[in-house]
N, C-alpha and C positions, 0 to 999 in steps of 0.2 A: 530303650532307644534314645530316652532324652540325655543321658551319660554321655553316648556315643557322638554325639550331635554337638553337645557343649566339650568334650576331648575336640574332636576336629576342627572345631573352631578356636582352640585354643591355638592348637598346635598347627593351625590353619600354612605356615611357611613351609613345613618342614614336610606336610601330608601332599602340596603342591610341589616341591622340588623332587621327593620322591617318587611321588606319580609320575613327576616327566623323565625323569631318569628310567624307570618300566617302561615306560609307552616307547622311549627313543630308541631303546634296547630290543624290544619287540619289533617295532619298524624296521629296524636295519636286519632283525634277522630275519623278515617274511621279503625283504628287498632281497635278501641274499638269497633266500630258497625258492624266489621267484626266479632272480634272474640264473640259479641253476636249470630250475624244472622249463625255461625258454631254451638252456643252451641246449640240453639232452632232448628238445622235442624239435633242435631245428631241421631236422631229417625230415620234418611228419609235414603234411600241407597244412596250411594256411590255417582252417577250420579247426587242426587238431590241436596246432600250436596255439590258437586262444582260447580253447577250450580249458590246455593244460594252463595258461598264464593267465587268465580275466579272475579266478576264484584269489590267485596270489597281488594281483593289482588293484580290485575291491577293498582287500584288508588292509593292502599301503595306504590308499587315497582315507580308510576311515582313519586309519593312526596316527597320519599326519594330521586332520582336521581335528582327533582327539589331542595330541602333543601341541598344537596353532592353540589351542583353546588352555591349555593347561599354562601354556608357556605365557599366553594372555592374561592368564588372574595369578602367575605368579608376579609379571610386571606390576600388575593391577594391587596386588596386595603388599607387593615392595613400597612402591610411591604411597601408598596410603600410612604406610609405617612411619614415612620418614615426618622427621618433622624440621620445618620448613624455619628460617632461623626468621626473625623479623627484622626490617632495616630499620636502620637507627632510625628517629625522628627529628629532624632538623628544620629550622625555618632557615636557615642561611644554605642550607644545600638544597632547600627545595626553592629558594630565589634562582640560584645559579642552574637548578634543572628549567625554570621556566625562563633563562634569560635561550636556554639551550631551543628549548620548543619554541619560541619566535624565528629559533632560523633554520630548524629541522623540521620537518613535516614527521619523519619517524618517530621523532621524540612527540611531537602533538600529539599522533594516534596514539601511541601508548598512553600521554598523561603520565608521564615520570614524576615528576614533582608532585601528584597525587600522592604517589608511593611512599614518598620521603618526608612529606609537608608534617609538622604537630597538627593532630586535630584542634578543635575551636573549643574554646574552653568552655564550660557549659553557664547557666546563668548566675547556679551557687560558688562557681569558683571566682568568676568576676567581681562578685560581691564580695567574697572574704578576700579578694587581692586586695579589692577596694577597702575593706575593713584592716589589713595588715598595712597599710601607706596612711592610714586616717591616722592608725596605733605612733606608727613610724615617725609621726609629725611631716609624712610627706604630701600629704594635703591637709587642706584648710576644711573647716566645717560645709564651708558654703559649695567648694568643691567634690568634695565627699556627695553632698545631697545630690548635685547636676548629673556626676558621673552617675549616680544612684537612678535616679530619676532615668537617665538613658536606656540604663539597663532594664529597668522594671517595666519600661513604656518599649521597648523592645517586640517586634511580635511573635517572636520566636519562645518566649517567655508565657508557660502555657497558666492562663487565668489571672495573669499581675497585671498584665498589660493596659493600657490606657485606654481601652475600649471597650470599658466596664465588665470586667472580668470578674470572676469570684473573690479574686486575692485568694487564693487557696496554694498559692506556690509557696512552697516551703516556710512560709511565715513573714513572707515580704509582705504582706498586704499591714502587719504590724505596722513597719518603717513604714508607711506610705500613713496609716494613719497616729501614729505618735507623730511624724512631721505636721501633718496638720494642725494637732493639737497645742504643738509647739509655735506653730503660725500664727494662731489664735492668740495663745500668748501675748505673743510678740508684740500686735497690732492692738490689743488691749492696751500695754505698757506705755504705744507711744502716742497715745491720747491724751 
């Protein structure tokens, strides 16, 4: 049984297009033999003619509600197929969507510029930006520490933060104390 179960769910598209292609086929033809066994009974009164048509109108109304259901998880199992492409990431197209959503209301409820925006860099990518510009000679030591210091005292920054945290983020608590010890230093020297 369990074979049978993981087949059908393989072939999960092919077992749903199938099925509704039967069920639709079935339908039109109990629709068809209904509506003969009404024309042949329209002689009879009232009582006889739904006697002969209510058994052939039962099985339309189930086989539509079976084909509604099939035609439902073949939709249901197309959309889940696809895949869905992702929009680019731009900070300059998600300025010009929020310059859009200050004068549309449509665009606000959506939150376009959501869609399009680059996420926020996380705390170790700002540091190694900051450690690639130190490298670069495009800051200075003492800028290097301030931008450093920003980040690290940030409180989104889980444990380094300036609210006596473990220092357990990824090894920043290090730089926070070699600065120290370097401060020490320093203030030694100019005694």
């Amino acid at each position: 049984m369990l074979g049978v179960t993981t087949w059908v769910r393989r072939h999960l598209l092919g077992v749903l297009t199938l099925s509704l292609v039967v069920v639709t086929v079935l339908l039109f033809g109990v629709l068809g033999l209904g509506a003969l066994v009404a024309v042949a009974s329209s002689g009879a009164s009232v009582s006889a003619l739904l006697g002969a048509v209510l058994p052939w109108a039962a099985a339309a109304v189930l086989l539509t509600a079976l084909a509604v259901g099939l035609f439902v998880g073949l939709l249901w199992t197309l959309v889940s197929r696809l895949s869905v492409p992702r929009l680019p990431r731009s900070q300059r197209a998600a300025d010009l969507l929020a310059r859009v959503e200050r004068h549309s209301g449509v665009a606000r409820s959506v939150n376009a510029s959501g869609f399009v925006a680059p996420p926020e860099p996380t705390p170790d990518e700002r540091i190694g930006d900051l450690r690639r510009r130190y490298v670069d000679d495009d800051l200075t030591e003492d800028e290097l520490e301030r931008h450093l210091d920003a980040v690290l005292d940030d409180p989104t920054v889980a444990g380094a933060g300036g609210s006596g945290g473990s220092g357990s983020h990824g090894g920043h608590s290090s730089y926070r104390s070699g600065r120290r010890s370097r401060d020490r230093g320093r203030m030694h020297r100019r005694r």
